[in-house]
N, C-alpha and C positions, 0 to 999 in steps of 0.2 A: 578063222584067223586070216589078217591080210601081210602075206611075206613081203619083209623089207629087204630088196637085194641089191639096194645100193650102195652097198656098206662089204658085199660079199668081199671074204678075205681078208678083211680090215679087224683090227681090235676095236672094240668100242668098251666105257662104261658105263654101268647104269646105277644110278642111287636111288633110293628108295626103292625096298620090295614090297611095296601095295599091287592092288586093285594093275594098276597102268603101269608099274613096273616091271610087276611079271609077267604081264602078257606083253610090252616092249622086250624085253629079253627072251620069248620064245620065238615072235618078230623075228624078231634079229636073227636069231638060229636058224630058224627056217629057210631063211635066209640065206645063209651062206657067211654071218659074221661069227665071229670071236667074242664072248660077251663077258664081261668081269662086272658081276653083281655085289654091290654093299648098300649095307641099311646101318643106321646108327641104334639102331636097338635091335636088339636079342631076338627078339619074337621075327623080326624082317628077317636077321639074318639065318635064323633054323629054316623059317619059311621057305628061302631062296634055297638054301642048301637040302632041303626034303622036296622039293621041285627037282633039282637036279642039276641047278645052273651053279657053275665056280663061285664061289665067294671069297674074297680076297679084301684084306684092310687096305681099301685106297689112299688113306693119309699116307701109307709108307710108298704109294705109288709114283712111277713117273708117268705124268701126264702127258707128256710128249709122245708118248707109244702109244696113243688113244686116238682114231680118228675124230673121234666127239665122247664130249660126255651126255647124256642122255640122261635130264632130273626130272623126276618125278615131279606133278605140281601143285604139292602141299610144301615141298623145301623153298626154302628165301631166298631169290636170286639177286635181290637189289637192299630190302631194305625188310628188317631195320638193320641188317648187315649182308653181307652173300653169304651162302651156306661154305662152308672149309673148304670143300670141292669145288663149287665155283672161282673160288679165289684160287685153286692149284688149278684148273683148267684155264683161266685167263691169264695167270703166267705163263703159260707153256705154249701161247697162243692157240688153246685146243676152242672146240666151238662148244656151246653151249643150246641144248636144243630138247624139246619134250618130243612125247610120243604123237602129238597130230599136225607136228612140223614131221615128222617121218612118215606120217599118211599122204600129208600133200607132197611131197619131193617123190614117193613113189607112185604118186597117181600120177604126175606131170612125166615121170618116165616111163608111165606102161603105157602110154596112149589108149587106154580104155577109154569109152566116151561113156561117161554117166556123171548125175548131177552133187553138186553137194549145198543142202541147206545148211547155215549156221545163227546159232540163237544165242544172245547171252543179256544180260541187264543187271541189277540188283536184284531183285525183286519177280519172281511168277515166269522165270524162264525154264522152270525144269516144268512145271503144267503148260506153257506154251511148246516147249519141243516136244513132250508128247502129243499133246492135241495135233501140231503141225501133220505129227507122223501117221496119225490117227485117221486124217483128213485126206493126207496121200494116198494109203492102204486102201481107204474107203472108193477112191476113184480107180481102185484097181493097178493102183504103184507098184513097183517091187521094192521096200524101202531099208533101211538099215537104221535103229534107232540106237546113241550110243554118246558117249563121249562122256560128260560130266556128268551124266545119266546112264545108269543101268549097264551095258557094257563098255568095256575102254575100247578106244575108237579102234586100236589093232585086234582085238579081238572079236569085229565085227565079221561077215559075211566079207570073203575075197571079194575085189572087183569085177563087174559084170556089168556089160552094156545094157544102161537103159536104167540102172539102178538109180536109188535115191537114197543119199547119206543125211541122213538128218542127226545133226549132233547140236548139242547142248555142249556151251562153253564158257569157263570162267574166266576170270581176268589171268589167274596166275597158267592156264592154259595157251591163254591168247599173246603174255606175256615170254612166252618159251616157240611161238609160231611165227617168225618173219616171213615164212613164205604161205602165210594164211589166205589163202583165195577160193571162196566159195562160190558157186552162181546163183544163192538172195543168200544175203546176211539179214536180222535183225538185233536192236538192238531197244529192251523196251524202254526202260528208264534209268537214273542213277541216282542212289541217295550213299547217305555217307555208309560205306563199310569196307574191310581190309583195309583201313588208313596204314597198319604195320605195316601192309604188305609194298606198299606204292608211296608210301612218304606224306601225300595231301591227296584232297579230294580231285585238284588238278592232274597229282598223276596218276589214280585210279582211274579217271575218265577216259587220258587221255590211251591208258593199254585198251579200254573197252572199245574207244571210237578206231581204234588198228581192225576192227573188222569188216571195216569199210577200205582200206588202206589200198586191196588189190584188186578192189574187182573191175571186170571187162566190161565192156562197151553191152555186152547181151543179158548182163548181169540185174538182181533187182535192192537196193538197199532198203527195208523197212524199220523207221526209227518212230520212236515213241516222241510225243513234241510239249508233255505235259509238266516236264521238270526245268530249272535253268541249263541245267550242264548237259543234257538234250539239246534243247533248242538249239544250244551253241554248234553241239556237232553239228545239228542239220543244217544251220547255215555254213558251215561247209562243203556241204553234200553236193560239189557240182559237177561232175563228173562226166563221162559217156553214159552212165549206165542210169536208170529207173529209181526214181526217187519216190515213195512212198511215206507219208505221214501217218502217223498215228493217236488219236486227240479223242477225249472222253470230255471236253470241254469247250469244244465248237468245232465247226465242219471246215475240213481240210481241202485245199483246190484240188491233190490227187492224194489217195491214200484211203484210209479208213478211218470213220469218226463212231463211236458207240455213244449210244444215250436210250434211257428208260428200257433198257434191257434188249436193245435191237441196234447192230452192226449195219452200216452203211458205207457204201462202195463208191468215193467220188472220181472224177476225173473230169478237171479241169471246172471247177468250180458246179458240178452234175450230177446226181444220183444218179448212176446206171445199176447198182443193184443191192438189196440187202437183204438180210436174215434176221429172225428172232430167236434169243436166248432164254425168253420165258419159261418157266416151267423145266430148266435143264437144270437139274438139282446140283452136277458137277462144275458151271458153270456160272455158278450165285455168286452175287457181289458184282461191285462195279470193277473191281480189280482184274476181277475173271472179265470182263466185258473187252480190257485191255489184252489181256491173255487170247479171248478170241480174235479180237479185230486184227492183231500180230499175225495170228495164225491161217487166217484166213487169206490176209495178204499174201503170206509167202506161198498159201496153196494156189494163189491166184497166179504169181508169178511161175508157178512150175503147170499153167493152163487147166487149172482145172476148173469149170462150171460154178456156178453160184450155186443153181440148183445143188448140185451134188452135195456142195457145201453145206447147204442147208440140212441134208440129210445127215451127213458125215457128223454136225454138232450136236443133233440130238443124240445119234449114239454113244457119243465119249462119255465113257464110265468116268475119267478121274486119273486122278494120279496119287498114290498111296502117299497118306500120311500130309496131303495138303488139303483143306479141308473136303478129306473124304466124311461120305456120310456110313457110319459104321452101323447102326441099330434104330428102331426106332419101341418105345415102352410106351405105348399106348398117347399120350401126344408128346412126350420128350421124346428130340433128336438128339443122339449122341453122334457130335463131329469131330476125328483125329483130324487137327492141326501141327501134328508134331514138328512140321519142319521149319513151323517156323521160330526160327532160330534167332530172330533179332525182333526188337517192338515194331517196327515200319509192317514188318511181315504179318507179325498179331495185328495193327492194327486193320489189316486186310478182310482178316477171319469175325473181327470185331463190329467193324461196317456193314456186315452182311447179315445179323440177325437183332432181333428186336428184344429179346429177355434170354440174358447168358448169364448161367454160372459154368465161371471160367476158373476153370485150373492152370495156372501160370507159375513157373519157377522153372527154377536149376544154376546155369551159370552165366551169371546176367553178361551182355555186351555195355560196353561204355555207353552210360544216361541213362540203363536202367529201361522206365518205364516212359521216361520221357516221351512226348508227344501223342498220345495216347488219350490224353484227356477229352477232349473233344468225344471219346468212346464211351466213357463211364458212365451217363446216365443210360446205357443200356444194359450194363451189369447188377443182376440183382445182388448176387453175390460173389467174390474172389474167391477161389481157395489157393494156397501160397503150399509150395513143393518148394527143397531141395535149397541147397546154397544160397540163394537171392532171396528170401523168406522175411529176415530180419528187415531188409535193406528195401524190399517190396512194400511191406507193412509200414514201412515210413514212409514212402514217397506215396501211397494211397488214403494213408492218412483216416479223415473220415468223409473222406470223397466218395470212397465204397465200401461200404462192408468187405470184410473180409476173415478168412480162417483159417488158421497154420496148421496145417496139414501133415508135413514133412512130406509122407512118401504118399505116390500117385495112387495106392492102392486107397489108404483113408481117403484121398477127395474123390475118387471115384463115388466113393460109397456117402460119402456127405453128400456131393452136388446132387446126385441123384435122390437121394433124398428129399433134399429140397425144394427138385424141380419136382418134385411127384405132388407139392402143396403148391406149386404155383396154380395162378388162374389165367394167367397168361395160354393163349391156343397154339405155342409149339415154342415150350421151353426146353432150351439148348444146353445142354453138357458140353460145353468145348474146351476141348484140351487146345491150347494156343499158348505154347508156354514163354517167348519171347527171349527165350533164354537156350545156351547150348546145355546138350544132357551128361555131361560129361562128368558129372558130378554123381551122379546114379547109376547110366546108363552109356555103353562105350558112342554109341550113336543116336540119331534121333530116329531112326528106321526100330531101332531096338525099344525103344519109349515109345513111339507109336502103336506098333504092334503088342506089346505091354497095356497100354491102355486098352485097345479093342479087346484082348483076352479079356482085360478085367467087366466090358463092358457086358460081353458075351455070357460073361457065368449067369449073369442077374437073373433075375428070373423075369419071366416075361417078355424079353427080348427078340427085337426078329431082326433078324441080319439085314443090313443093303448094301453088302456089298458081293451073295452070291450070284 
């Protein structure tokens, strides 16, 4: 746990009792502050109260007797309205701030000297902040992995010279940090999602490009340069600090450019060094090629070796439930893609193999399956899960076969089937459902793991992911 004591003595509150609520409110304690915890549901608030911390109805509160309020970053601070709370904290002129603007305000006042990586994009940022961290370990780092990933960022390891925070960040995180200054930000891509959250794709971007906003003169910015609302950032990017490109579609003067499965290291219009991704099962697709060249960057920017780097890729296992490789039946590979949660994301997992029966459903995002076509002629067959079924079945049309399913356990057992008559030499089971699980399954970690059980029972089965 990292104690927040800047606050000692002060009342603060906190909303939302998740994941970064409750460990922001033990934070704080530890600390030396006064913490008044509320959740708008039942389950938050027993949580908070079998934890230990005061619970108390904030709507009947004066928010004037609060040095900040402290939201968790799943609550709506701007749009499509501010959450109840926000609106009685900005009357009372109280501040509004998440838990890794309370990391960086206490790391500028311990004066500990150690570094912080940050990542965030649409798209392949939670397997880029792990690989990052993956990468640092491997060159014998001492690193902290955490944030929108795996643990919340005050729940991480205290600070300690010489350490390396590497966190994973979302918009609505980034949108709660004014005093966000990392030494290498990345930032991969951006396509359209959370429009509720930020009003248009303009203002999504523009919380995403704030992580570029503080950094120093020694600092290194790595930005992806393959979408519009990219490029745009990066011609802003001109600052004191290190400007790196990231391009899967022609070689960058400095930065990193990936193509036919091999990362290349420019500077100033020069290969000085690169690696191959061949044969890294964790690392398939060209999307992962992105996912690497980001991560290599930022390892480069905290000095570590090409070499090493090279070594460090072939090791990375993966990042659960993005296309991990769960089993393999004699030539079918079974791949959890569970997280991914929107079609941009499927179509990631989709790019990357040549005969998939895909099981796709639950609770569609707006367009459905849109843009994705361009993928179909590599699906032998669909199979349709869950809420978006009906609505799937008509936008595939007879573009693809497909089979309604309902629950993950029948197309388990169908696709597999299936792929056991193809003639195809490594037909795919992939679960890539496009869709949130919220419909079946409280998360998509929960549906992930769901599917690997069912894949496990089969017979025949040999794990790859011990």
């Amino acid at each position: 746990m990292i104690p927040v004591t800047l606050f000692a003595g002060r009342k603060l509150a906190v909303v939302g009792a998740g994941l970064s609520g409750l460990a922001t409110a033990r934070s704080l304690l530890k600390g030396g502050a006064e913490v008044v915890v509320w959740d708008d549901k039942e389950a938050g608030r027993a949580q908070a109260a079998d934890a230990g911390f005061t619970v108390e109805d904030l709507s009947k509160a004066d928010f004037g007797a609060f040095a900040a309020l402290v939201l968790a970053p799943g609550i709506p601070l701007t749009h499509p309205e501010p959450h109840w709370s926000v609106k009685k904290a900005r009357a009372a002129e109280t501040e509004v701030i998440g838990d890794v603007e309370l990391f960086f305000r206490e790391r500028k006042a311990s004066g500990v000297d150690f570094k912080v990586v940050a990542i965030t994009g649409t798209n392949g940022k939670s397997t880029t902040t792990a690989l990052t961290a993956h990468l640092l370990e491997q060159a014998g780092r001492d690193v902290a992995l955490g944030g929108n990933i795996g643990q919340a960022v005050l729940d991480l390891a205290p600070f300690a010279p010489g350490r390396v925070y590497v966190l994973e960040l979302s918009s609505y995180q980034i949108d709660l940090t004014p005093s966000l200054k990392p030494d290498a930000a990345a930032l991969l891509n951006i396509t359209p999602d959370h429009l509720d959250r930020h009003g248009s794709l303009e203002g999504y971007a523009g919380v995403k490009a704030r992580i570029f906003a503080r950094l120093a003169a020694d600092a290194t910015a790595v930005i992806g340069v393959d979408d519009v609302p990219c490029q745009a950032i990066a011609e802003t990017l001109k600052g004191p600090f290190a400007v790196k490109r990231i391009s899967m579609s022609g070689a960058v003067q400095n930065g990193v450019w990936a193509s036919d499965a091999t990362i290349m290291e420019m500077e100033g219009g020069k290969e000085v060094a690169r690696a191959g991704l061949a044969g890294i099962g964790s690392l398939r697709g060209a999307h992962n090629w992105q996912n690497a060249a980001t991560a290599y960057a930022l390892a480069r920017s905290q000095g570590v070796e090409p070499g090493v780097l090279q070594e460090g890729l072939r090791s990375f296992g993966g990042l659960a439930h993005r296309m991990e490789q769960v089993g393999k039946a004699g030539k079918i590979l079974f791949v959890n893609d569970s997280k991914a949660t929107n079609a941009d994301a499927a179509g990631k997992a989709l790019g990357s193999f040549d005969t998939i029966y895909w099981i796709v459903g639950g609770v569609a995002k707006e367009g459905g399956l849109a843009g994705l076509e361009p993928f179909y002629p590599r699906i032998a067959r669909a199979y349709l899960i869950g809420e978006a079924s009906d609505a799937f079945s008509a936008q595939l049309g007879d573009s693809v076969p497909h089979t309604a399913c309902e629950t993950l356990d029948r197309a388990v057992a169908q696709a597999a089937e299936d792929a056991g008559r193809s003639q195809a030499d490594e037909p795919v089971v992939l679960l890539s459902p496009a869709c949130a699980s919220f419909d079946q399954y409280p998360n998509f970690a929960k549906r992930g793991d769901a599917f690997k059980e069912l894949v496990m029972q089969r017979n025949g089965v040999t794990s790859l992911t011990e």
